[in-house]
C-alpha positions in Angstrom: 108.9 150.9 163.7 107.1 147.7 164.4 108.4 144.2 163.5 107.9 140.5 165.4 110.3 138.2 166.8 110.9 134.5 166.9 112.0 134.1 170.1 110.2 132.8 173.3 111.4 136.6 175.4 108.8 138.4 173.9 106.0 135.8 173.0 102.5 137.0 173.3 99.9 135.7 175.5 96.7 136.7 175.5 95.8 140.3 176.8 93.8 140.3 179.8 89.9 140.9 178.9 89.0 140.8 183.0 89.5 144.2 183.9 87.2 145.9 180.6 84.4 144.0 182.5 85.3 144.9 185.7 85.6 148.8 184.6 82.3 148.6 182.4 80.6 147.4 185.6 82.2 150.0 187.9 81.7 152.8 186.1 77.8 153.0 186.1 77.9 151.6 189.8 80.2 155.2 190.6 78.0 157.6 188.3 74.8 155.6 190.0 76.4 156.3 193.4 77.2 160.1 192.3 74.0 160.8 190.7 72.2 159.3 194.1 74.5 161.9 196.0 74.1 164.5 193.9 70.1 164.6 193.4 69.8 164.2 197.1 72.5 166.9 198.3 71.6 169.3 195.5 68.1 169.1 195.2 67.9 169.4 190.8 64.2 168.9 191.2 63.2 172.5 191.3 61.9 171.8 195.1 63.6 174.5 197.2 61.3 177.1 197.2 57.5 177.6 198.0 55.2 178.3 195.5 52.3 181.5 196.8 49.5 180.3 198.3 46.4 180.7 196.6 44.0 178.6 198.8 43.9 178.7 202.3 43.5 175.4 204.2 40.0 174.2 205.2 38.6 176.2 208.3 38.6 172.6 210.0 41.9 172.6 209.6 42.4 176.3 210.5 40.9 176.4 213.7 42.3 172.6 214.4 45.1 171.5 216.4 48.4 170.7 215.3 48.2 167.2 214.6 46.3 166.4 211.8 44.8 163.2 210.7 42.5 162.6 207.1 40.4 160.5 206.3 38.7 161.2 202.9 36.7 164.2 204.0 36.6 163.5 207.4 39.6 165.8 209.1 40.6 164.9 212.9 42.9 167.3 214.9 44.2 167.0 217.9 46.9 169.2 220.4 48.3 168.9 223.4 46.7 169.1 226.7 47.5 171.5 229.6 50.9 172.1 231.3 52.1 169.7 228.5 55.2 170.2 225.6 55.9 168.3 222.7 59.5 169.5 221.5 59.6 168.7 218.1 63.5 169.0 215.3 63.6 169.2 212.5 66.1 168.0 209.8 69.3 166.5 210.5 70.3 164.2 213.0 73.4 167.2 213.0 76.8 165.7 214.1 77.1 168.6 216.4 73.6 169.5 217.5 71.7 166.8 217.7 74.3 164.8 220.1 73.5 167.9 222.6 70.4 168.4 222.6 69.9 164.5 223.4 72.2 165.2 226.4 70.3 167.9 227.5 67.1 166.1 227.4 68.3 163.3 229.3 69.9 165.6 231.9 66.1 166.5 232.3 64.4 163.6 231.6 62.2 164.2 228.4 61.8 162.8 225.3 61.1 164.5 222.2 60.0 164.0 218.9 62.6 164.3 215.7 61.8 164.9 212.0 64.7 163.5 210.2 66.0 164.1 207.0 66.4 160.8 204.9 69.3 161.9 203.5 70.8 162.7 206.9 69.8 159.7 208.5 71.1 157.7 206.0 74.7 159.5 206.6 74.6 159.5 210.0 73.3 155.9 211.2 74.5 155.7 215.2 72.5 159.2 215.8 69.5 158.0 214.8 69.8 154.5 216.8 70.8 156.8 219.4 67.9 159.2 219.3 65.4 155.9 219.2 67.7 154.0 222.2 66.7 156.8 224.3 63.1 157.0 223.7 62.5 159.8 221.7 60.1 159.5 218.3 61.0 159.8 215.4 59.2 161.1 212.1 59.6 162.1 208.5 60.7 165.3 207.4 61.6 164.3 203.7 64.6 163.1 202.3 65.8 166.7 200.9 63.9 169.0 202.9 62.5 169.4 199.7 59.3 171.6 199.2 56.3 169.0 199.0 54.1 171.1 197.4 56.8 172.0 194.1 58.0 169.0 193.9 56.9 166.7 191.0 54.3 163.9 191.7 58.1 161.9 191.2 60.1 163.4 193.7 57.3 163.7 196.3 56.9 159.9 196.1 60.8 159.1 196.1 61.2 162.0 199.1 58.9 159.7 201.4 59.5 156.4 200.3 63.4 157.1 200.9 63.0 158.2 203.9 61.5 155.3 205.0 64.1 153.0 203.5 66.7 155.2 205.2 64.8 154.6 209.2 64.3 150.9 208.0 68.1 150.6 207.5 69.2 152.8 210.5 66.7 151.8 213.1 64.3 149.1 211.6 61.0 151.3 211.5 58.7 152.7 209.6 57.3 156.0 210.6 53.6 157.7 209.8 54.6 161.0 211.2 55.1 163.4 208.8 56.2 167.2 208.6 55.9 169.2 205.6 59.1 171.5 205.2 59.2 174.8 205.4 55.6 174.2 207.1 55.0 176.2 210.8 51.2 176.4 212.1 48.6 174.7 210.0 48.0 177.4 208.2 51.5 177.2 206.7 49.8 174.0 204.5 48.1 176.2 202.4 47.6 175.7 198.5 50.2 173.5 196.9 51.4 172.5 200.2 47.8 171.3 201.7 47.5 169.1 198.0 50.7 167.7 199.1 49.3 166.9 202.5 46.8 165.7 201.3 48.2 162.9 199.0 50.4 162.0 201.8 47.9 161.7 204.4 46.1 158.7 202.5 49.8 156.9 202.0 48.6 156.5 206.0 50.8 159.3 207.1 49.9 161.8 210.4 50.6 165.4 209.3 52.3 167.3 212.4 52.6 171.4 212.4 53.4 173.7 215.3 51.4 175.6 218.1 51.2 179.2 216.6 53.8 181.7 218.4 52.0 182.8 220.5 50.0 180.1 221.9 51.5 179.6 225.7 53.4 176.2 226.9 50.9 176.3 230.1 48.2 175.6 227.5 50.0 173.0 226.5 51.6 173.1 222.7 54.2 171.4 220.2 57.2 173.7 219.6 58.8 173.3 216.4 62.9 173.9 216.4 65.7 173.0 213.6 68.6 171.8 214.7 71.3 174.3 216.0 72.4 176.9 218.3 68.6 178.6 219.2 67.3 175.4 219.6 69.6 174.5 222.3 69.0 177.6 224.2 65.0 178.0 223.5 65.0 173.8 224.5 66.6 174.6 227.7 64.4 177.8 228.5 61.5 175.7 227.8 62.9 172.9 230.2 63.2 175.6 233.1 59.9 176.4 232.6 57.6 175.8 235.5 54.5 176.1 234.2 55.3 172.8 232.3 54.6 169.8 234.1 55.3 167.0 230.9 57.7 167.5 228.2 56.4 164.3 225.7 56.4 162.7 222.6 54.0 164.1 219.3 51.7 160.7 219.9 52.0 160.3 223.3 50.7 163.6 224.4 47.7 163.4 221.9 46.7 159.7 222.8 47.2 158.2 219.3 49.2 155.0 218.4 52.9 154.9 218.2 54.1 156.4 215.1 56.9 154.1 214.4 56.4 150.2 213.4 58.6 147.5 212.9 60.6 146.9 209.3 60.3 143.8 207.6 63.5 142.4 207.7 63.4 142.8 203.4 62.7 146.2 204.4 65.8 146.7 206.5 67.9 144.7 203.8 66.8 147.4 201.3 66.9 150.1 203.5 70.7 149.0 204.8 71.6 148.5 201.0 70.3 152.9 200.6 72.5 153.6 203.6 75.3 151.9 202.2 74.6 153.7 198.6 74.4 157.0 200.8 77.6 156.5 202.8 79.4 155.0 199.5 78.5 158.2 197.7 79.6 161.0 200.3 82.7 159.5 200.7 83.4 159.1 196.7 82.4 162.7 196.3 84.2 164.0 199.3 87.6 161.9 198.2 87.6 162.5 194.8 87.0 166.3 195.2 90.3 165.9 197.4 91.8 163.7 194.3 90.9 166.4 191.5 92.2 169.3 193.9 95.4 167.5 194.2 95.3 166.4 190.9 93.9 169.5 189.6 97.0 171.3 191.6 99.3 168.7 189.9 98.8 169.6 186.5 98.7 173.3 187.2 102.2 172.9 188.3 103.6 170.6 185.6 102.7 172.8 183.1 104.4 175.7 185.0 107.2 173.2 185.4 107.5 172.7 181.5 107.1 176.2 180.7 110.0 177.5 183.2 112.3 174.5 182.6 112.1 175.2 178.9 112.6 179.0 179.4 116.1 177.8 181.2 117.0 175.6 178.6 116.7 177.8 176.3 118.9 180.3 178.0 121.4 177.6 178.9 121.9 176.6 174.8 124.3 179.4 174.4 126.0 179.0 177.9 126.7 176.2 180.0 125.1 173.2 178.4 126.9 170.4 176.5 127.8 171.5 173.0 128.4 175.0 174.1 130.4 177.4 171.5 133.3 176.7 173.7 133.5 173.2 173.3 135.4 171.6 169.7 132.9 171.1 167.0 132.0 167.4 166.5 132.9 166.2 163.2 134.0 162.6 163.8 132.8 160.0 161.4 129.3 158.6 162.3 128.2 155.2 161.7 124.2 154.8 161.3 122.1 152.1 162.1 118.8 151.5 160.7 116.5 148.2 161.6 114.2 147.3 159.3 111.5 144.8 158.9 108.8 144.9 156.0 109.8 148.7 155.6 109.4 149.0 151.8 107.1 152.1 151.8 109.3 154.3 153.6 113.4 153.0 153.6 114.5 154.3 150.4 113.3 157.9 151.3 115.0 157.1 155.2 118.2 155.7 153.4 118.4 159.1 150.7 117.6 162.0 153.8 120.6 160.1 155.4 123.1 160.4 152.5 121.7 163.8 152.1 123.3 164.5 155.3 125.9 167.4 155.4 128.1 165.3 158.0 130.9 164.0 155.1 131.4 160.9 156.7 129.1 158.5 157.1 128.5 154.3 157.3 124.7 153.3 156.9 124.1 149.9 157.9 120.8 148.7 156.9 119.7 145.8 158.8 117.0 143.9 157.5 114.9 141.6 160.1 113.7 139.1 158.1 111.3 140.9 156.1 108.9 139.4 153.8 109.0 142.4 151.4 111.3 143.5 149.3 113.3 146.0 151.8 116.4 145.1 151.7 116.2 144.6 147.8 115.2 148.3 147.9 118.3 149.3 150.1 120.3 147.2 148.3 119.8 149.2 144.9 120.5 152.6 146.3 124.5 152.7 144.4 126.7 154.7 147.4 129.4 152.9 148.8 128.5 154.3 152.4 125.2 152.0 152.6 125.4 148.9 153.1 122.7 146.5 153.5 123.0 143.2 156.3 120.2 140.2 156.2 119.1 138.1 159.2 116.4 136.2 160.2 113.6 137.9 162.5 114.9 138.5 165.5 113.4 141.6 166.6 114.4 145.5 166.7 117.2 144.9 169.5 118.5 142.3 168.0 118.9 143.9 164.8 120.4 146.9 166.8 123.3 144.8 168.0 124.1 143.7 164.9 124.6 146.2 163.4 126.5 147.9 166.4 128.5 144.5 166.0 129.2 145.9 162.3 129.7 149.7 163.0 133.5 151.3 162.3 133.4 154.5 164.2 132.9 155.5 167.6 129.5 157.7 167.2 126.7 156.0 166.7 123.0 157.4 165.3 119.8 155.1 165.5 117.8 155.7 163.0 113.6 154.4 162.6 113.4 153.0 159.2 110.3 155.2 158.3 111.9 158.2 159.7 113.4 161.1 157.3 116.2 163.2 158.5 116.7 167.3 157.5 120.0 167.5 156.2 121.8 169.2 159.0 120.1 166.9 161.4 122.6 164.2 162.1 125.6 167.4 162.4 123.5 169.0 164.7 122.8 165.9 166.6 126.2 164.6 167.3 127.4 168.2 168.9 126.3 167.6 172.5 128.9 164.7 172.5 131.6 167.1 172.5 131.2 166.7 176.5 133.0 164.1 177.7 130.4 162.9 179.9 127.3 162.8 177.7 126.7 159.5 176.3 123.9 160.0 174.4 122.0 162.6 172.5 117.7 162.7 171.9 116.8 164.1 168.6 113.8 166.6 167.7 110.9 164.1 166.5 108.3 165.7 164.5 105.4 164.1 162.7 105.5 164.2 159.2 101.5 163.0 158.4 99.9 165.6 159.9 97.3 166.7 157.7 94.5 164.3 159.0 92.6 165.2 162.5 94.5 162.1 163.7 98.0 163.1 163.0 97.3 166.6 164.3 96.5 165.4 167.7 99.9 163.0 168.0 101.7 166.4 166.3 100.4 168.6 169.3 101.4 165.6 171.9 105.0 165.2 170.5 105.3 169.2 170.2 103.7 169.8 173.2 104.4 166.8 175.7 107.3 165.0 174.5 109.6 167.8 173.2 108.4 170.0 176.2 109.0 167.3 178.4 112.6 166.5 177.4 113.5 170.3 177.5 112.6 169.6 181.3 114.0 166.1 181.7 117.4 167.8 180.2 117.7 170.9 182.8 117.0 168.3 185.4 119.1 165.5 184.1 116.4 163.0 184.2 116.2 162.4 180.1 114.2 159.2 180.4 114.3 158.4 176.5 116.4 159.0 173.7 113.8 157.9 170.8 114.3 155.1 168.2 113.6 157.6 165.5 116.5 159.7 166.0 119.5 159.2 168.9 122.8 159.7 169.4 125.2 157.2 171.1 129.0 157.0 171.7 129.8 153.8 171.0 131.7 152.6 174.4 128.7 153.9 176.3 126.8 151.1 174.0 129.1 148.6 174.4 129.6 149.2 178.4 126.0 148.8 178.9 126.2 145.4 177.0 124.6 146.7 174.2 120.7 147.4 173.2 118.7 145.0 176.0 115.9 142.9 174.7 114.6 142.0 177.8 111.4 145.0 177.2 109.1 146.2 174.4 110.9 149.9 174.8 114.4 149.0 174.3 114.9 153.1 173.6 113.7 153.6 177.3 115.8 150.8 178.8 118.8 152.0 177.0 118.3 154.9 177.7 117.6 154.4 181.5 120.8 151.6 181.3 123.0 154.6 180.4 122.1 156.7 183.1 122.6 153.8 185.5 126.5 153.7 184.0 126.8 157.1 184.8 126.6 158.5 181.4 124.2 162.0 181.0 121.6 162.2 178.2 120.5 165.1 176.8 118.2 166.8 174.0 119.4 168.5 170.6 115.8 170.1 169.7 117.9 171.5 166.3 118.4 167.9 165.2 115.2 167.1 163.2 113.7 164.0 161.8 110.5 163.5 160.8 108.6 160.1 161.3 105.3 158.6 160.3 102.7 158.5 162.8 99.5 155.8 163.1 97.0 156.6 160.9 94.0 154.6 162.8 93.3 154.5 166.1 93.3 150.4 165.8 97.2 151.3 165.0 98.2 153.8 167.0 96.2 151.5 170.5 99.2 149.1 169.8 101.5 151.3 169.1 100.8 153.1 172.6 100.1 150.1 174.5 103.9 148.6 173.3 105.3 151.9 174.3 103.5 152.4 177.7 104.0 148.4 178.7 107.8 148.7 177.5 108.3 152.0 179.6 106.7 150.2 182.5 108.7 147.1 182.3 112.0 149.5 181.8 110.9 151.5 184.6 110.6 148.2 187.0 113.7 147.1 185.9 116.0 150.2 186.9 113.9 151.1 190.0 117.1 150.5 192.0 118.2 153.9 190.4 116.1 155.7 192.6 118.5 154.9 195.9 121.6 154.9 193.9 123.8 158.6 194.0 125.3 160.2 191.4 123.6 160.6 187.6 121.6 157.5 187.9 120.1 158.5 191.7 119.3 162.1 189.9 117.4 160.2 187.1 115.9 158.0 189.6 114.0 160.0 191.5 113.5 162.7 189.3 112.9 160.8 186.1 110.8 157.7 187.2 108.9 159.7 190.3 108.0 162.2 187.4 106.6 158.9 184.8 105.2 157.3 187.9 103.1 160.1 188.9 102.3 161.6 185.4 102.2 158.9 183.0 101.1 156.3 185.6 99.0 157.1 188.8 97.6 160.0 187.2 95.9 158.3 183.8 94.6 155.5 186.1 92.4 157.8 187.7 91.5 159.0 185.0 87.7 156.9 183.8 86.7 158.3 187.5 87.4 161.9 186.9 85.6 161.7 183.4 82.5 160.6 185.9 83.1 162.8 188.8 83.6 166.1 185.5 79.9 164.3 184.0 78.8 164.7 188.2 79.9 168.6 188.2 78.1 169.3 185.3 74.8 167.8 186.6 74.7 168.7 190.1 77.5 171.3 190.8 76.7 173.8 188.3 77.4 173.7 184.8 78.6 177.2 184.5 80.9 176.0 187.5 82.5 172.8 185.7 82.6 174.6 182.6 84.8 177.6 183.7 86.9 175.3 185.5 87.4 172.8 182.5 87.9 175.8 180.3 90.2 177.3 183.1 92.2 174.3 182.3 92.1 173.8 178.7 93.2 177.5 178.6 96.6 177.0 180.6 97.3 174.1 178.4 96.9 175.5 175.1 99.1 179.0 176.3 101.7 175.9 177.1 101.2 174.3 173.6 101.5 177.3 171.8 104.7 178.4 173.8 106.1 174.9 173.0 105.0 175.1 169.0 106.5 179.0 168.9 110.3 177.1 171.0 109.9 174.1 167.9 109.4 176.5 165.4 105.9 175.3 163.8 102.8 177.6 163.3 100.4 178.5 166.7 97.5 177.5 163.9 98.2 174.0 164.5 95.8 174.8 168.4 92.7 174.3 167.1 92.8 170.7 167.0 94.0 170.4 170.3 90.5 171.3 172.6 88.8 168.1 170.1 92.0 165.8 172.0 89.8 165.8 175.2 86.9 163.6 173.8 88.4 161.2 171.9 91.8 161.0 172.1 93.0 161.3 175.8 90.1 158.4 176.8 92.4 156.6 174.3 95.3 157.1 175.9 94.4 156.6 179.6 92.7 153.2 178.6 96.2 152.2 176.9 97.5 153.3 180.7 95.0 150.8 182.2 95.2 147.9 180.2 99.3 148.0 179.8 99.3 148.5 183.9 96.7 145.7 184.5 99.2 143.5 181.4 101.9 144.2 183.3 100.6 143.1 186.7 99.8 140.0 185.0 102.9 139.2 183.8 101.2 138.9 180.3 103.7 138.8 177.0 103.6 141.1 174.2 105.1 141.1 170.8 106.4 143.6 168.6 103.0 144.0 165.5 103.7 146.2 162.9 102.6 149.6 161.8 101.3 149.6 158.2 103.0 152.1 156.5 102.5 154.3 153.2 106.3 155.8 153.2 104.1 159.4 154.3 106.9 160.6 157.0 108.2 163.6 154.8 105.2 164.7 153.1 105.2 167.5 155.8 108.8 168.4 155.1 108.2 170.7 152.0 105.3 172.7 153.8 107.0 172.8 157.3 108.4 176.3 158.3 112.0 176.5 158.2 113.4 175.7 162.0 115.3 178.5 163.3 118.2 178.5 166.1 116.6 179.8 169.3 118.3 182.6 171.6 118.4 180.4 172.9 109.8 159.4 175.9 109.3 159.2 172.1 
């Protein structure tokens, strides 16, 4: 039920706009920072292998030295001389190996030559300042590692051009030493890889291969290593050696120029701003794998949580909970409240389900909220002494509440929604539980009645699935968070003790509900008690209809937090109850927009096959839980096919409403009550709904 009030508690200010903006703008900046991460630590290009060589290289180049230099035609080589080594890594700098092989080459006193990785550089700045601090070169080994010669004319051009913005943010330089990967001895640049040469040697870039094996150090040579355990041990062998006289640098042992010149400081702006990008992207990918596994862990075991909390409460029906065969039946006079504001569509079918009611005695108070229709006219006409029918101006749903409890003669109390239709044995079945002396109020079995469009189906499945599973859970625990507007049962001295229904939130059901607790009353759920209600039929309607409810439970939830130190019933509900909304209806859904990106990430870089078993992993435990909570509620399994379409509409619905009533809320903005159109549609579904059956046993 929807309706406004006049007064100043609830007045509406304008929603805050700041945040849409804020997650527009962060959004592509995270999938930019993924996709960055993801094409340079998984290499989509189709770059990771060599392609056969067809052509050799030019027998210039063949019988050449290492070093290789081209100008148009012209080809220079060049080695090293006698008794002299040029120790040349590549990849990394490696967080393990590389800071041991410097220390190692300082404990002898020679310098070296590194091919870094872009990529790597980028992630690991202080090794690469290190490795220049201490006089070593450094060249270009890609950004990837990928293949030169199978990348696209694309990647090439980003693998080189990166890697120079990733030296000119790390160690201000530009580099024209260059080695090809998966490149030895010249002859290793062979057909695609000596085109690839080729068109990097007139960017102005030195080509640099490796001494062939078996080319002695006394004759002087460059030795090529990777990073790791060998290249430790050969390095030192090679440093014992004393047939070596000189262990130097690529350039310095060949007599060209220095390979590395200074960065403009634009250069090193742009190249710090890759680094940062880099850095940014490692960790988002490393936390938020940590944040789906967790997450991911979560929801694996709250949906084993609902499943074996609602196997004991269905074992516990017949046995120990309230309302047991033991206890006396229930059959009291019941007093019915039903607020109503503009509710013409739908009270006179809400009015007749209740006097349809196999409970004998019964007072229905109609109170009508101001309405600018003709609803109380309608209630007015229906001729039974037990209805009665009280006008006042619009003062909103809790205020109509009270007076009505104000007006109520017996000491069981239902709340009915007026576009809410009750079975006949519903309000019989409901009041049983209160047999207990230490239940206070009862949540009713809420099913949607306008199901048959794609939009009703999906809020059928959520109340079916999430909030009657849930409150099968919430009653084992004793944690009940909400007994629904549509359809709750209250003893009247619990009401009154609590001072009544509270207006001071949007989900006076919740803070009722969470008030009783706190006045150590227990709430529990009667799943036999059935009413059906009328759902949102637009998304524009049911947004405002799920912002109300999640700002309400937000403001209800601040407003008992002191439950969760307190002892007795309301400490139980406290830290079961509200850690359960916190985490689950809260922190969860917030995180939700980035795991949409980081799910769009799998897909691209991680594997499709991967994310999609994983997602389908997923959807599969969740519809074996919906279809074990549709078989417990007595409705057809049929209803699951709708439920895999929820995941692309209709849950980025419902975590935005998460975000925008949490960012409201934070804000302190004001809301008002807005009404739900309504066609009077809540019991179309009653004359094709399976009968419900007795089981061995939030809204």
């Amino acid at each position: 039920m929807r309706r406004r009030s006049n007064r100043g508690r609830h007045a509406q200010s304008r929603d805050p706009r700041g945040h849409w903006l804020l997650l527009i703008l962060v959004l592509p900046l995270a999938f930019g920072a993924l996709f960055f991460e993801g094409w340079t630590t998984h290499e989509v290009d189709a770059a990771k292998t060599r392609r056969d060589c067809t052509t050799p290289v030019p027998r210039a180049v063949d019988k050449g030295g290492p070093v290789v230099r081209l100008n148009g035609d012209r080809t220079k080589s060049a080695g090293m001389p006698a008794r002299t080594v040029a120790l040349t890594y590549d990849g990394g700098p490696d967080p393990v190996w590389t800071p041991r092989l410097l220390d190692l080459l300082r404990k002898h006193h020679a310098h070296a030559t590194f091919f870094l990785q872009g990529s790597e550089a980028a992630q690991h700045p202080a090794l690469v300042r290190r490795i220049q601090a201490e006089g070593h070169e450094i060249g270009s080994n890609t950004y990837t590692g990928a293949v030169m010669g199978s990348a696209s004319s694309v990647r090439a051009r980003l693998e080189l051009s990166l890697t120079q913005g990733a030296l000119a943010g790390t160690a201000g330089i530009h580099t024209n030493l260059l080695r090809l990967p998966q490149t030895t001895a010249v002859d290793t640049m062979c057909g695609p890889e000596w085109k690839a040469a080729q068109r990097a040697a007139a960017d102005g870039y030195t080509l640099v291969a490796a001494d062939r094996w078996f080319r002695k150090p006394a004759q002087g040579v460059i030795r090529q290593f990777s990073q790791n355990d060998v290249a430790y041990s050969e390095t030192e062998k090679l440093l014992g050696n004393p047939r070596i006289d000189k262990f130097t640098t690529v350039t310095f042992g060949t007599g060209l120029p220095a390979a590395d010149t200074p960065a403009t400081p634009l250069d090193q702006w742009v190249g710090k701003a890759l680094v940062g990008v880099k850095i940014l992207g490692h960790a988002f990918v490393g936390g938020m794998t940590w944040v789906l596994g967790i997450g991911g862990v979560l929801g694996v075991l709250r949906l084993a949580s609902l499943v074996f909390f609602a196997r004991a409460h269905v074992r516990r029906l017949s046995r120990i909970r309230p309302g047991s065969p033991w206890l006396r039946e229930v059959t009291e006079p019941v007093t019915v409240l039903v607020p109503a504001y503009n509710e013409s569509a739908g009270i006179e079918s809400t009015v007749r389900s209740l006097l349809d009611s196999t409970h004998p005695h019964l007072q229905i108070i109609v109170i009508d909220d101001g309405s600018t229709d003709d609803t109380a006219d309608i209630a007015a006409l229906i001729d039974d002494p037990r209805v009665e029918v009280i006008r006042q101006p619009n003062s909103g749903k809790a205020a109509a509440l009270n007076t009505g409890l104000a007006h109520a003669r017996y000491d069981i109390v239902v709340m009915v929604d007026a576009d809410t239709v009750f079975e006949p044995d519903a309000i019989q079945r409901l009041i049983q539980p209160l047999a207990h002396p230490a239940v206070g109020a009862v949540s009713g079995n809420t099913k949607v009645g306008n199901r048959s469009r794609l939009l009703g189906r999906w809020q059928h499945l959520e109340y079916v699935f999430g909030f009657n599973l849930d409150r099968r859970m919430f009653e084992v625990l004793e944690c009940m968070p909400t007994v629904p507007g549509a359809i709750g049962a209250f003893r009247r001295d619990a009401l009154m003790g609590v001072g009544g229904v509270s207006e001071d939130t949007l989900a006076e059901d919740t803070d009722l509900t969470m008030a009783l607790w706190q006045a150590g009353w227990r709430v529990v759920y009667e799943e036999s008690a059935i009413a059906w209600t009328e759902v949102p039929t637009s998304l524009k309607q049911l947004w405002r209809q799920r912002y109300r409810w999640c700002y309400g439970t937000l403001q209800a939830m601040w407003k008992h937090r002191r439950a969760v130190v307190e002892v007795g019933p309301a400490g139980r509900f406290g830290r079961r109850g509200l850690s359960y909304l916190t985490l689950f209806q809260v922190a969860l859904p917030l995180l939700a927009p980035i795991v949409d990106v980081f799910a769009l990430y799998g897909a691209l870089f991680r594997g499709p096959v991967l994310s999609a078993g994983v997602w389908i992993g997923f959807l599969a435990l969740q519809l074996a839980c919906a279809g074990y909570a549709l078989k417990l509620d007595g409705e057809p399994v049929r209803e699951l096919w709708a439920m895999p379409l929820q995941l692309f509409v209709y849950r980025q619905l419902m975590y935005l409403v998460v975000i925008q009533s949490v960012v409201a809320f934070l804000l302190g903005t004001r809301l008002k009550w807005q009404r739900m159109h309504r066609s009077g549609t809540a019991a179309q579904h009653i004359g094709q709904a399976v009968t419900y059956e007795s089981l061995p046993s939030s809204r």
